[in-house]
Wavefront OBJ file of the C-alpha trace (Angstrom):
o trace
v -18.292 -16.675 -16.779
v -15.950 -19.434 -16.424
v -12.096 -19.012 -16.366
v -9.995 -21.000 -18.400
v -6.478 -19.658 -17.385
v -5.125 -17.657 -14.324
v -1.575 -15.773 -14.691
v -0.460 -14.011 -12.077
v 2.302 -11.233 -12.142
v 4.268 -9.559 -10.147
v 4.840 -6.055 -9.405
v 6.567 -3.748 -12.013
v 9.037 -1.584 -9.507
v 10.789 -0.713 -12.678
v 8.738 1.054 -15.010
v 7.218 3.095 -11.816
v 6.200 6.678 -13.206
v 5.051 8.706 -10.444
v 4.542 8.492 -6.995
v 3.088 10.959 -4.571
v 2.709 10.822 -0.890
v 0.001 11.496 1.003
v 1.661 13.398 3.729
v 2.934 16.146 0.801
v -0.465 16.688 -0.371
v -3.085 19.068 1.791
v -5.369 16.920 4.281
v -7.978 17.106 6.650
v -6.933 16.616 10.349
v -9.767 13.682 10.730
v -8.579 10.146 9.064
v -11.376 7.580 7.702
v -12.139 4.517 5.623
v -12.422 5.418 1.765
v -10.646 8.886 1.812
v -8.902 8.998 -1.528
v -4.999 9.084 -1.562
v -2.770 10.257 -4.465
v -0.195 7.594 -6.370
v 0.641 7.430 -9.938
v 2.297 4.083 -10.651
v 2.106 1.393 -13.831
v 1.070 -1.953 -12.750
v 0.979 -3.941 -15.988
v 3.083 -3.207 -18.913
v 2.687 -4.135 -22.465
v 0.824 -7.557 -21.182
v -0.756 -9.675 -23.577
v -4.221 -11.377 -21.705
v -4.978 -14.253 -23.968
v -8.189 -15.279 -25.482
v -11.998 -17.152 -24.106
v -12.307 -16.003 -20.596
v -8.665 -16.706 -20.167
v -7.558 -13.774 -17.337
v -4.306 -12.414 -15.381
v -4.029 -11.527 -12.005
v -1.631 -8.648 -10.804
v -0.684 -6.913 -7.875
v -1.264 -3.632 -6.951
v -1.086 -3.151 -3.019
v 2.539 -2.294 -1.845
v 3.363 -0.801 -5.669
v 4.832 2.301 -5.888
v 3.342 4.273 -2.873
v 0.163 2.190 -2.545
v 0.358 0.609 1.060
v 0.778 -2.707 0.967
v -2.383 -3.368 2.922
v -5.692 -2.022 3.669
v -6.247 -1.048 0.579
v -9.661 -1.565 -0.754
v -9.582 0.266 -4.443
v -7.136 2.416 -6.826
v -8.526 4.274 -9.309
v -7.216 1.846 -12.221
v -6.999 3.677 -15.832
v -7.057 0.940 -17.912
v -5.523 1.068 -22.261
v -6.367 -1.744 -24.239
v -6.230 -2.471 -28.232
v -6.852 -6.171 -30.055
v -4.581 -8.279 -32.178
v -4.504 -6.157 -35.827
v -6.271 -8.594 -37.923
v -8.420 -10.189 -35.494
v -11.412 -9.615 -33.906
v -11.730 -5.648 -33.817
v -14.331 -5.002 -30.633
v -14.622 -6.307 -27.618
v -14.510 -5.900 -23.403
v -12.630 -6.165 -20.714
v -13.882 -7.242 -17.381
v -12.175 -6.055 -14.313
v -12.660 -8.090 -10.778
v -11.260 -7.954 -7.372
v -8.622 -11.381 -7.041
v -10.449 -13.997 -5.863
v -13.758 -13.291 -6.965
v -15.857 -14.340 -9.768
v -16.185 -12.535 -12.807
v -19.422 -10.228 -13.241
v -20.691 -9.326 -16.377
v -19.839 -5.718 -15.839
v -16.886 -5.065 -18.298
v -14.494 -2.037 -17.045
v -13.497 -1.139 -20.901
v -13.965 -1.532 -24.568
v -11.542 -2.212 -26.977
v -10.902 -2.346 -30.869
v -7.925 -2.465 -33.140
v -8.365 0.722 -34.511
v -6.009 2.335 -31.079
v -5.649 1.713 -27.281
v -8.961 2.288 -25.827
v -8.726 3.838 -22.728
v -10.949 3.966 -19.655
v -10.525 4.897 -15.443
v -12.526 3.014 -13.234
v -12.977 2.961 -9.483
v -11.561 -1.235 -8.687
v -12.199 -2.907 -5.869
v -9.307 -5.063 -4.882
v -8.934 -8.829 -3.492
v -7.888 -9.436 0.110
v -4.874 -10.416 -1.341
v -3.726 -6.652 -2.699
v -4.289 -8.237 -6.111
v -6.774 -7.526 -8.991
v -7.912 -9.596 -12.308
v -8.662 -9.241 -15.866
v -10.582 -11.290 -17.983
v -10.751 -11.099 -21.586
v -13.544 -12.775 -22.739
v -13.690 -12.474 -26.469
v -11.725 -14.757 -29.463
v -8.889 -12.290 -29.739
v -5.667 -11.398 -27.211
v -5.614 -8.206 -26.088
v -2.462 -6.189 -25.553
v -3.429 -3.688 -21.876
v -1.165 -1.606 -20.253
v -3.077 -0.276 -16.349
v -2.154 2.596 -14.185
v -2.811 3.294 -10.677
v -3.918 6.737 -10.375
v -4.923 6.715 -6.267
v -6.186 4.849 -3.471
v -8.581 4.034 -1.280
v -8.269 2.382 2.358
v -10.641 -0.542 3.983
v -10.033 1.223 7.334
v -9.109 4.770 8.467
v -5.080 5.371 7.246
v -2.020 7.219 9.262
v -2.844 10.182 7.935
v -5.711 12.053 6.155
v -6.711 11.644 2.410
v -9.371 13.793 0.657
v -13.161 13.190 0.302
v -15.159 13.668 -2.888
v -17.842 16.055 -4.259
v -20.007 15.067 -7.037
v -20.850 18.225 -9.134
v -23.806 18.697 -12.106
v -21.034 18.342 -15.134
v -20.104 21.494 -16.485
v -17.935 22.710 -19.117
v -14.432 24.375 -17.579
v -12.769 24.948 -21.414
v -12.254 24.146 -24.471
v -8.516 24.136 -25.674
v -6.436 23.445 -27.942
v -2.978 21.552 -27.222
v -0.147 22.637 -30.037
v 0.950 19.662 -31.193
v 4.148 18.233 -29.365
v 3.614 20.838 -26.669
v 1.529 21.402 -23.315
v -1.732 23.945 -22.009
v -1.697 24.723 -18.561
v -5.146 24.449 -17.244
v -6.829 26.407 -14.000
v -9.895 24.897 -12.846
v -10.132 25.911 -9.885
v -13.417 28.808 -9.242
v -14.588 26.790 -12.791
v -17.333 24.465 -13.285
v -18.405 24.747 -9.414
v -14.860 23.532 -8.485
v -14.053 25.796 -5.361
v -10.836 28.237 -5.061
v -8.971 26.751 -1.796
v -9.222 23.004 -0.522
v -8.915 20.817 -3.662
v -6.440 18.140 -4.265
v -7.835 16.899 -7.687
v -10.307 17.372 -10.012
v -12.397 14.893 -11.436
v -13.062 15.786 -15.059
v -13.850 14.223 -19.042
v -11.119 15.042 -21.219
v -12.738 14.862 -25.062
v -10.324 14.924 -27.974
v -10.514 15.616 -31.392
v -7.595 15.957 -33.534
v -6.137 15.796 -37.792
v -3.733 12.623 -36.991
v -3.812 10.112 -33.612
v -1.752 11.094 -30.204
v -1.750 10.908 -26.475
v -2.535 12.835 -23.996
v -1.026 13.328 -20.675
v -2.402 15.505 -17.816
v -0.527 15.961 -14.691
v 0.166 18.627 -11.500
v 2.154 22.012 -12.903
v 5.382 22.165 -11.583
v 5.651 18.388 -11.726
v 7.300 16.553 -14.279
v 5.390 14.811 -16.461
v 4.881 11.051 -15.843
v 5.563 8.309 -18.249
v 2.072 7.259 -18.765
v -0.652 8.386 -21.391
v -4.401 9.422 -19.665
v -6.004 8.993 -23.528
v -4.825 7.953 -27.093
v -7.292 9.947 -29.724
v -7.697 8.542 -33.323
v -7.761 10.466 -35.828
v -10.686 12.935 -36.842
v -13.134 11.367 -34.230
v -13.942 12.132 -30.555
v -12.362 10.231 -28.091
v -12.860 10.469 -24.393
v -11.269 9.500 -20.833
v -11.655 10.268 -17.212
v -9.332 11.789 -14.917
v -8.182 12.383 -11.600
v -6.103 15.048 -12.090
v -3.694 16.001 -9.376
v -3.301 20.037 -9.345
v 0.157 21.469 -8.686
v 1.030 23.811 -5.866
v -0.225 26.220 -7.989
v -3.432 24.903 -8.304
v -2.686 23.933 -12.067
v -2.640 21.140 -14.416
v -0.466 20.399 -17.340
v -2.248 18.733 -20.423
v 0.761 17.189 -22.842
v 0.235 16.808 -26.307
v 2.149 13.912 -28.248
v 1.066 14.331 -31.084
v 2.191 15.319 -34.679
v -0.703 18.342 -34.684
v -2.304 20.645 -32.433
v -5.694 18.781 -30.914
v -8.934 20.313 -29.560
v -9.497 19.641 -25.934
v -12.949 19.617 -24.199
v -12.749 19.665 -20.530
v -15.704 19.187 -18.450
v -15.821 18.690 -14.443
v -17.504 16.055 -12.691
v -16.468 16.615 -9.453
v -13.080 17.415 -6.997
v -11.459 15.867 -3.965
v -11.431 17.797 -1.126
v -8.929 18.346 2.146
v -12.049 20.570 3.753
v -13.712 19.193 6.781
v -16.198 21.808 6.473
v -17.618 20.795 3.373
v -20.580 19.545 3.494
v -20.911 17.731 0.589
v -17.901 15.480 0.392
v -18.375 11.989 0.686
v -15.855 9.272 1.026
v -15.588 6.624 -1.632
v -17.663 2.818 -1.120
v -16.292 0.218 -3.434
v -18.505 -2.827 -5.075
v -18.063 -6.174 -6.700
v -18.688 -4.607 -10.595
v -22.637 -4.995 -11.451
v -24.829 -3.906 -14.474
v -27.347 -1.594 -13.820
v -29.412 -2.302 -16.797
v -29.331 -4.858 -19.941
v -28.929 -3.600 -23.467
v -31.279 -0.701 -23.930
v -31.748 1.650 -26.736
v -31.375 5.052 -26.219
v -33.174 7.168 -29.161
v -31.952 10.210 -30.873
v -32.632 13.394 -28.562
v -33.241 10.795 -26.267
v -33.350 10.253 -22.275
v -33.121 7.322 -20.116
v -33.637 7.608 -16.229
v -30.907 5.168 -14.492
v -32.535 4.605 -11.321
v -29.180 2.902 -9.459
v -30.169 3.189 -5.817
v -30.990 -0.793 -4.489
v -29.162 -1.964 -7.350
v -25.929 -3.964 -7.668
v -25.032 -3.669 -4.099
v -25.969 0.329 -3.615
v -27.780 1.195 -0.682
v -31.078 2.204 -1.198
v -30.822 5.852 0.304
v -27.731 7.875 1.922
v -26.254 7.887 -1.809
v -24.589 11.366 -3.200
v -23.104 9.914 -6.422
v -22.370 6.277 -8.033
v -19.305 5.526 -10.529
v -20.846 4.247 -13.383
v -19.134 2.724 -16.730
v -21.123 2.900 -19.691
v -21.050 0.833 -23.143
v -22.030 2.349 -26.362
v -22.109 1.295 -29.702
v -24.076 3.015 -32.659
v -23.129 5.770 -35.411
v -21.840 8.867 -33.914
v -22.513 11.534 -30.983
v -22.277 11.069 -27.538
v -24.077 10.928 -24.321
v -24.480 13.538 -21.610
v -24.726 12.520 -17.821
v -26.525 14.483 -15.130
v -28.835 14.656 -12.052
v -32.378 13.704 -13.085
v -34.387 16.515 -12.633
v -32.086 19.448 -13.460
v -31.873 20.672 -16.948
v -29.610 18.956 -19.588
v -25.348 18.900 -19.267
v -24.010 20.433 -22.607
v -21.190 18.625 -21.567
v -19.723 15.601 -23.537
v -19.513 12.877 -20.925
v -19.715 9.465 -23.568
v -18.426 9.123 -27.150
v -20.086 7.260 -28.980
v -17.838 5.337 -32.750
v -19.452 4.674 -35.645
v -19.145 1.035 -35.168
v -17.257 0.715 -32.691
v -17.894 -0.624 -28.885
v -17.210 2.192 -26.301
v -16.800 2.724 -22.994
v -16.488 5.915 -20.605
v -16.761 6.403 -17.175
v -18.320 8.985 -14.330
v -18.965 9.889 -10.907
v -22.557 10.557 -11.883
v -24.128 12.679 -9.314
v -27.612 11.962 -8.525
v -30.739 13.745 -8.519
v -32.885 14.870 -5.500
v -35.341 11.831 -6.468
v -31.788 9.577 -6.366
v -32.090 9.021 -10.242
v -29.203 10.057 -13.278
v -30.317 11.319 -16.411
v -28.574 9.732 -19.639
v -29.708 12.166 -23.153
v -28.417 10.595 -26.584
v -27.350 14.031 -28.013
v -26.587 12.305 -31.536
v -29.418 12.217 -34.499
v -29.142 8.167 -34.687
v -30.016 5.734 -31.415
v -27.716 3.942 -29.436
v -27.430 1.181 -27.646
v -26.011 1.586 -24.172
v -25.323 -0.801 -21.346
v -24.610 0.264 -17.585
v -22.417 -0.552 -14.731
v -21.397 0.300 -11.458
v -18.627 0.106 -9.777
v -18.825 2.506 -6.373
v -20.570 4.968 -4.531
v -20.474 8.188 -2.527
l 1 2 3 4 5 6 7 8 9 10 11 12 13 14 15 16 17 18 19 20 21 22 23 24 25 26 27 28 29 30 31 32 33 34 35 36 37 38 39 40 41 42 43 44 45 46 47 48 49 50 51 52 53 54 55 56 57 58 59 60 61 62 63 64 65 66 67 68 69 70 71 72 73 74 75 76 77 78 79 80 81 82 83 84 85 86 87 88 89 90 91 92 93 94 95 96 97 98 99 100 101 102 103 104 105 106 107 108 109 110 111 112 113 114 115 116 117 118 119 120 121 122 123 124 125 126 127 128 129 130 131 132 133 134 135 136 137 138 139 140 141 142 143 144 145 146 147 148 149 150 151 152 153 154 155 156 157 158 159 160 161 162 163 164 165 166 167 168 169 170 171 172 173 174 175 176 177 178 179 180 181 182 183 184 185 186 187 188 189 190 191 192 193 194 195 196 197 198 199 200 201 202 203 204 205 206 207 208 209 210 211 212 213 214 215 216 217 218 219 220 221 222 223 224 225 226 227 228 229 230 231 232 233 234 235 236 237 238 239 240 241 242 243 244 245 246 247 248 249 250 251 252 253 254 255 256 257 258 259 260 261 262 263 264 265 266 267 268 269 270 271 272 273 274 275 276 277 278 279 280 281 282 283 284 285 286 287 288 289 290 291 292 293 294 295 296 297 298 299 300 301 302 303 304 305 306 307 308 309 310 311 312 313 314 315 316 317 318 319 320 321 322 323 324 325 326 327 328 329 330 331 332 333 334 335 336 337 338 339 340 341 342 343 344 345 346 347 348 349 350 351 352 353 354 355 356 357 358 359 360 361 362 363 364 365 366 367 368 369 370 371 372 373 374 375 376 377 378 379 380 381 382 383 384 385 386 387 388 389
């Protein structure tokens, strides 16, 4: 899609709300391209992208403690809500600086609250990325980096990523202007020793709209917001949640009243060299998978994603998919094709509103993922990738 307006800004040193250095966190001895690295660090703030494929560029190498080269993708959660009284729904597309734009948008948005969504971005050469907003409204976006990856092997050792079958590690509820400390570690296949993060779905549900903060126990608790929830529906965002010496999280409530909490794993980062199954991290420009399709109620599409988009066509563990929904209610659950369903939420799905969530969707042993429409009405669902494993 054409571009009708590059802005470019500059680093926000001032509003920086975390920062963590790899050498503090556990690593394994052996340093290599696309190891993930821990920083927390706000990279746009309160900026308005304007209207018909108009975009902004911004940097994000040499931010807070993301080198300031090398680096070939952050983990970018993105929050993004349309001018009140315009146009309510619409996407997002996120790019590496320099490229052109794919049609593989990285979020929804509406009016209704700040839409959030994590994605795995590759970045330019230049340390920079870009958003386009291609839709007849402005769009107000905040973005935070929430880790790294390298081009080439680092000074030190990050952590390496297992993909897990999704399972459910709790369900709890958050008092309202207060904080849960979570344990998932021995949950959800997450191991007991060697994890850095944990790659879960948080999926909220609460009387009145809030935020939602998760961060490491013992830490304190970063200026930035991991997923706004409207009121009385489900809302959903990733996250790449750094555990605390104590192998903890913290999940931070602001809100007015308590809110239910689903949390369901995905996957962990690992400082083992001995496990087998961690993979390091392979960015791509942003593809779709697939065109509109139609999922029906009780549903299943196979996503077959290996040869697609810039994945190889074998040696693949697990691909970082974004997904678009729009139809009544419900949501979608993610897993390896071939094992029995997830009864874990991993999509929402608005009445009438776009959507967008994201996974590490680990693949089955015939390389496929399994998408069921657990709702009792169809939707319509569009998919994107945007790395492997």
């Amino acid at each position: 899609m054409g571009i009708a307006l590059a802005t470019v800004y500059a680093p926000l040193p001032a509003v920086a709300l975390e920062t963590h250095d790899p050498l503090r966190q556990p690593t394994s001895p052996v340093a290599t391209a696309g190891q993930f690295y821990s920083a927390r660090i706000r990279v746009l703030d309160k900026v308005w992208i304007p209207a018909l494929n108009e975009s902004i560029t911004f940097k994000v190498a040499g931010v807070g403690g993301v080198p300031a080269t090398g680096v070939d993708s952050v983990a970018l959660n993105i929050a993004a809500a349309s001018e009140p009284g315009r146009e309510s729904n619409g996407e997002l597309v996120v790019s590496p600086s320099g490229s052109a734009d794919s049609e593989a948008a990285a979020t929804a948005y509406n009016s209704s609250f700040y839409a959030q969504n994590l994605v795995i971005a590759k970045v330019g050469p230049d340390g920079h990325l870009k958003i386009t907003n291609p839709n007849a409204a402005r769009v107000l976006v905040y973005a935070d980096v929430h880790g790294y990856t390298l081009r080439t092997a680092g000074a030190t050792a990050g952590t390496r990523f297992v993909p897990l079958k999704p399972a459910r590690i709790g369900r709890v509820n958050v008092p309202a202007n207060a904080s849960y400390t979570l344990a998932p570690l021995g949950q959800a296949g997450i191991p007991t020793t060697g994890v850095s993060h944990a790659a879960f779905t948080i999926t909220a549900k609460s009387a009145t709209k809030g935020k939602l903060t998760v961060h490491p126990s013992g830490q304190p608790r970063p200026g930035d917001t991991n997923l706004d929830y409207g009121q009385n529906q489900y809302h959903q965002n990733h996250v790449f949640a750094q555990l605390g010496a104590d192998g903890k999280v913290i999940i931070s409530n602001a809100g007015s009243a308590a809110v239910t909490v689903d949390v369901d794993a995905a996957g962990y980062f690992t400082t083992s060299e001995t496990d087998a199954a961690a993979q390091t991290i392979k960015t791509l420009q942003p593809a779709n998978l697939t065109g509109y399709i139609t999922i029906p109620a009780q549903g299943t599409h196979i996503l077959t994603p290996l040869g697609k988009g810039g994945i190889p066509a074998n040696g693949v563990s697990a691909v970082a998919i974004s997904i678009f929904t729009v139809g009544r209610s419900g949501a979608l659950r993610i897993f390896p094709s071939g094992t029995p369903a997830a009864v874990t939420h991993a999509v929402s799905i608005l009445p009438d509103l776009l959507y967008r969530g994201f996974i590490p969707a680990k693949l089955g042993a015939d390389g496929k993922i399994a998408i069921l429409n657990s709702s009792s009405s169809p939707v319509t669902a569009r998919i994107a990738s945007f790395a492997y494993f």
